[in-house]
Structure formats: structure tokens, C-alpha cells
C-alpha positions as CSV (number, residue, x, y, z in Angstrom):
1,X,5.8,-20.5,32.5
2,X,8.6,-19.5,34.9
3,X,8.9,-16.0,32.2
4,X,5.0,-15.4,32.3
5,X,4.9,-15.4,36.0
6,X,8.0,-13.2,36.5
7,X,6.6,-10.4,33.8
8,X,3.3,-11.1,35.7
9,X,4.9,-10.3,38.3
10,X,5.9,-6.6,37.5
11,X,9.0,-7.6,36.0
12,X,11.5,-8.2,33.1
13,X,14.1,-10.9,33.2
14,X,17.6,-9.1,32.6
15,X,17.7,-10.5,28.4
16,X,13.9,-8.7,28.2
17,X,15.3,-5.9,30.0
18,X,18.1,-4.8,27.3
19,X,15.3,-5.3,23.9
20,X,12.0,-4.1,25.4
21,X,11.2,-0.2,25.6
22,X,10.3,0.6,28.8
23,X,7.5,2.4,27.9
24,X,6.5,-1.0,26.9
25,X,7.0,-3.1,29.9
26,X,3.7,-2.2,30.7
27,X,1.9,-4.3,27.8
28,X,4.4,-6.9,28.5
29,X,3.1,-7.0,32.1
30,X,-0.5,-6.9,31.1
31,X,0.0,-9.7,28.2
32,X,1.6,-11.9,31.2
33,X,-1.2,-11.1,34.0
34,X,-4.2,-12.2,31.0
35,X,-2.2,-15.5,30.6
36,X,-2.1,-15.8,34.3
37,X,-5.5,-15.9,34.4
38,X,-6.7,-17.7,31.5
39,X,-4.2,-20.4,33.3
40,X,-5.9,-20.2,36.8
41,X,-9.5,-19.7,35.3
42,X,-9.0,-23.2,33.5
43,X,-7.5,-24.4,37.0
44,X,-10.7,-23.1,38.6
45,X,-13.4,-24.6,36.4
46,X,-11.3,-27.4,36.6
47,X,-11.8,-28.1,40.3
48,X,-15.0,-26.3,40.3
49,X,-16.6,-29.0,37.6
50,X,-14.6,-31.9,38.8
51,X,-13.0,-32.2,35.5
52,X,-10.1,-32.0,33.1
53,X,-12.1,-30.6,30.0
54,X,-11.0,-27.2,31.1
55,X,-7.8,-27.7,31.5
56,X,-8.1,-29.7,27.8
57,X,-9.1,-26.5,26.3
58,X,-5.7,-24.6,27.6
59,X,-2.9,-27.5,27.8
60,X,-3.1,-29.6,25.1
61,X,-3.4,-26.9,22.4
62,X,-0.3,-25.5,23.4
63,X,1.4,-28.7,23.8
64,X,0.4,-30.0,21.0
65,X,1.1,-26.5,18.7
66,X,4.2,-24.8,20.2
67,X,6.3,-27.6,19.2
68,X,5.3,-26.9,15.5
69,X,6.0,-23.0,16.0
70,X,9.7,-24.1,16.6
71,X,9.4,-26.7,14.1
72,X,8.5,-24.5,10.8
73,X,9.4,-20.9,12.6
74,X,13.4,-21.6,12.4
75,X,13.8,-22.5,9.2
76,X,11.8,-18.9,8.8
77,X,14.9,-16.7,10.3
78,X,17.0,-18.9,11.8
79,X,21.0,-18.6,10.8
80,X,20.5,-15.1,8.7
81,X,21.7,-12.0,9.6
82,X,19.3,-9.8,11.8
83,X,18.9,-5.8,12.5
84,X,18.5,-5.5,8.1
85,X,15.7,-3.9,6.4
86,X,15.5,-5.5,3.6
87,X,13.4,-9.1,4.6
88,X,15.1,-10.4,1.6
89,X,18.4,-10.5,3.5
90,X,16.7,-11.7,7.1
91,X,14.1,-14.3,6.0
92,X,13.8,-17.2,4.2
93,X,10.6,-18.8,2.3
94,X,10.6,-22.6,2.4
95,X,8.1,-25.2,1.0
96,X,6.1,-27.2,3.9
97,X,3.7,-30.1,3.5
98,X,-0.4,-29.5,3.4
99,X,-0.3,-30.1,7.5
100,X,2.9,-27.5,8.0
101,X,1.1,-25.3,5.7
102,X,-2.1,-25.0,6.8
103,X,-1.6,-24.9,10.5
104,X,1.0,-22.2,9.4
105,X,-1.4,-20.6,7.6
106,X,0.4,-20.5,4.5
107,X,2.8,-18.5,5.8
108,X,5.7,-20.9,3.9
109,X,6.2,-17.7,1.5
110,X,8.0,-16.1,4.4
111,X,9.9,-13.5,2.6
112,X,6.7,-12.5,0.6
113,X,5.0,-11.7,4.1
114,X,7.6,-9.4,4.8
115,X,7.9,-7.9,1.9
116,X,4.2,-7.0,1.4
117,X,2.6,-7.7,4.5
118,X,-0.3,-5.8,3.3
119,X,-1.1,-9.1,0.8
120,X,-3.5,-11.6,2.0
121,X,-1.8,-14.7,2.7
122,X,-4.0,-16.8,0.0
123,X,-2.7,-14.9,-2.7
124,X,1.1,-15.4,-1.7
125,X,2.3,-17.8,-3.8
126,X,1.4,-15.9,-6.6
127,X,3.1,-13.1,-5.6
128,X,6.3,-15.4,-5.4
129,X,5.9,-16.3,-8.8
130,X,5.5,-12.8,-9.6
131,X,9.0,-11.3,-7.9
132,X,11.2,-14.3,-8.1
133,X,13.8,-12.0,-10.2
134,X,14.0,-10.3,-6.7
135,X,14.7,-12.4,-4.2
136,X,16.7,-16.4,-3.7
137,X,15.5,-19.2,-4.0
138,X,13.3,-20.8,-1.5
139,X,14.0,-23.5,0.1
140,X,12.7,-27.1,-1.1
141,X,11.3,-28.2,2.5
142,X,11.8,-27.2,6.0
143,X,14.0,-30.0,6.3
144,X,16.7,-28.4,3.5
145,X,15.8,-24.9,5.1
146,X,16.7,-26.5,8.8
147,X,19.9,-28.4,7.0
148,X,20.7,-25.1,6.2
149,X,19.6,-22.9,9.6
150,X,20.8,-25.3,12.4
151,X,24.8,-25.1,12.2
152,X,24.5,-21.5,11.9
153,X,21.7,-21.0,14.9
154,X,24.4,-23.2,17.2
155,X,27.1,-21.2,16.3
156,X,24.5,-18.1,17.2
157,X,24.1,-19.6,20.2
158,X,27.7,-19.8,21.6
159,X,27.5,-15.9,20.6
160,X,29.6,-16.1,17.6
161,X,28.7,-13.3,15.2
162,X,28.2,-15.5,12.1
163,X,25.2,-15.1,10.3
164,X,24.1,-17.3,6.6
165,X,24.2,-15.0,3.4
166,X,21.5,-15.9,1.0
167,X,22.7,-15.7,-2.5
168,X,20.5,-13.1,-4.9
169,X,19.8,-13.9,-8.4
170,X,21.6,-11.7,-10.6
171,X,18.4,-9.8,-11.3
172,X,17.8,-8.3,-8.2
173,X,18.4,-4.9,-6.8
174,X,19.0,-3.5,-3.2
175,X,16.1,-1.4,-2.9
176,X,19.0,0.9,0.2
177,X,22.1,0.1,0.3
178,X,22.9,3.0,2.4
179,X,20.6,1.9,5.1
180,X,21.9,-2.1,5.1
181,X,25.1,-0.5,5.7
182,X,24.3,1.7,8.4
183,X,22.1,-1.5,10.3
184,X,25.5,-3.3,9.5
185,X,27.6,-0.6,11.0
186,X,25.7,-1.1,14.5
């Protein structure tokens, strides 16, 4: 919350400050103020009706959902190199259960998405059949993806440049290399 009320306020913390545009701190500010007051709306009612059920509608989705974002979003990107054009090299697809893949809207075929984010996400896993030559393996859970992410996301964390490479079937082909080397260069 303390972010939402600071860009709320008019402002960027320092870390937003260095990766948003500043002809984009605007929306930022006005994303922030609407969450503001959805939040004080639902306080409102609240004390208005003399009851929780508002503040049901706000709270528990996100208590109850953001833990899951976390839970199936890291295996997603977490570890891999970042600042590359080619989604094969910064995302990873990784098999979830029925729950994890419906409330993630069958977004497990991560590298798919990227790749062709024009295709309806129903018809993903078919197109992951259909460029396997092109891209590694996915992962057999989030739990192996995670395995995988976590010791690499820690060392991330303590700023060492480290980053996992994902290892490409002989088959495929870097669609520019010239360009993964100049996003490499910087």
C-alpha cells in the first residue's frame, strides 16, 4: 500500500524513478489515485452500511489472489536473463495444475504468449506443440520451474549479474542475433 499512496501522492519512489518515462509518471499517478479510491469507497460503504461486505469485495480477492501471482508468475521469468528480444531467451513455459491454470488463465505456455501474443490463449497449447523445434523444453511443474528460478532470483537479489541460460534444441534458430548482442552489450 505504502507505493500506491506515495505515486498517489504525485510521486515516484527513487527504484520507479530510474525505469518509468517521465512522460509516464502521469498514468502511474492516475492508476494510484483510482486504487485510492476504490480503497476508501469500500471503506466508506463500509461504515456507511455498517458492514464488512464491502470491504469483502476489495480485501479478500487480493489476499487471497496476489499470493498466487507470485506463486506461478516466478517460475514465468524469474532467474533468466532480461533486456533480450527474443522471449525464448527471457521466459520460460511451465506445466501448472487445473487450479494454477485456470486462475492463470492458461497462461502456463508462457513463452508462446510472448512469442505470438496475438493467439488466443485457448489455442496455446497447440501452438506449443506446433514450434517445439523452436524453443526448450518447458518445465514439468512450477515446482521444477521454481527448483530451477529461486537460486538464481537470490543471487539477483544480492545484485549479482547472473542470469539462467535455457538450453535450445538443436533445431532452433535465433530469429537476430545482432540485436541479442547489442541488448547484451548494454
Amino acid at each position: 500500500m505504502k507505493p500506491t499512496f506515495l505515486n498517489a501522492s504525485g510521486e515516484l519512489s527513487p527504484e520507479e524513478a530510474t525505469y518509468i518515462p517521465e512522460g509516464e509518471a502521469g498514468r502511474v499517478y492516475a492508476v494510484a489515485r483510482f486504487w485510492v479510491a476504490i480503497y476508501l469507497a469500500a471503506i466508506c460503504l463500509a461504515i456507511w452500511f455498517s458492514s464488512l461486505l464491502p470491504l469483502m469485495i476489495v480485501g479478500p480477492p487480493l489476499l487471497c489472489g496476489a499470493w498466487h501471482h507470485i506463486f506461478a508468475g516466478v517460475p514465468q521469468r524469474g532467474g533468466l536473463a532480461e533486456n533480450l528480444l527474443d522471449h525464448r531467451l527471457n521466459t520460460r513455459t511451465a506445466y501448472m495444475n487445473p487450479i494454477s491454470r485456470f486462475n492463470y488463465q492458461n497462461m502456463k505456455d508462457h513463452v508462446e504468449r510472448h512469442m505470438f501474443p496475438m493467439a488466443p490463449h485457448h489455442a496455446l497449447p497447440k501452438l506449443r506443440e506446433m514450434i517445439a523445434h523452436d524453443h526448450s523444453s518447458p518445465n514439468t511443474s512450477i515446482w521444477q520451474a521454481s527448483a530451477e528460478a529461486w537460486p538464481v532470483v537470490r543471487r539477483q537479489l544480492r545484485y549479482e549479474e547472473v542470469f539462467l541460460e535455457r538450453k535450445w534444441p538443436a533445431t532452433a534458430i535465433s530469429y537476430r542475433p545482432r540485436l541479442h548482442d547489442l541488448a547484451a552489450a548494454t
